[in-house]
Steps between C-alpha positions, in 0.01 A plus 500: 500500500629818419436861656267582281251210567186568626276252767173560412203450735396186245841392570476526907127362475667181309747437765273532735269226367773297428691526861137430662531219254790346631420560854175324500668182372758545826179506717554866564158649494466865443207534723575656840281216666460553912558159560838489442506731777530427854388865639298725305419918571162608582432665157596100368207344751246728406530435136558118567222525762230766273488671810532884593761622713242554803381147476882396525535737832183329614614162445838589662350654787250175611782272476385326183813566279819507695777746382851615568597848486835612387516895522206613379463222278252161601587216345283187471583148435414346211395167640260655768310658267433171356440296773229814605345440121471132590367534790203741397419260220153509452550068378551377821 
């Protein structure tokens, strides 16, 4: 390539596809999927969850989703927020 060659977005948009591509056969998704993580953020429950941010603070405040907080940061694990989803199943 010299310095006058140009990357067009066509050209970026093919590499992208194509990296993605490769990637995928790996078994590296592109999907930022919470289960792979073991503590998630409050904004990350409440889209999980389909809840609003003051029926998180309710939940946290009856004891029915435990939390840690870091800062001013809670964090919430993963696999209590599925054993709380099995638990409420309405098939028991």
């Amino acid at each position: 390539m010299t310095a006058l060659d140009l990357i067009t977005k066509e050209d970026l948009q093919q590499f992208k596809t194509e990296l993605f591509t490769e990637l995928r056969k790996l078994g590296i998704s592109q999907s930022t999927d919470q289960s792979n993580k073991r503590w998630l953020k409050s904004a990350e429950v409440r889209k999980l969850l389909k809840i609003s941010a003051g029926t998180l603070q309710n939940l946290r405040i009856n004891g029915t989703i435990a939390y840690n907080k870091v800062g001013s940061l809670l964090y919430y694990k993963y696999e209590d927020l599925i054993k709380l989803m099995d638990g409420n199943s309405t098939n028991k």
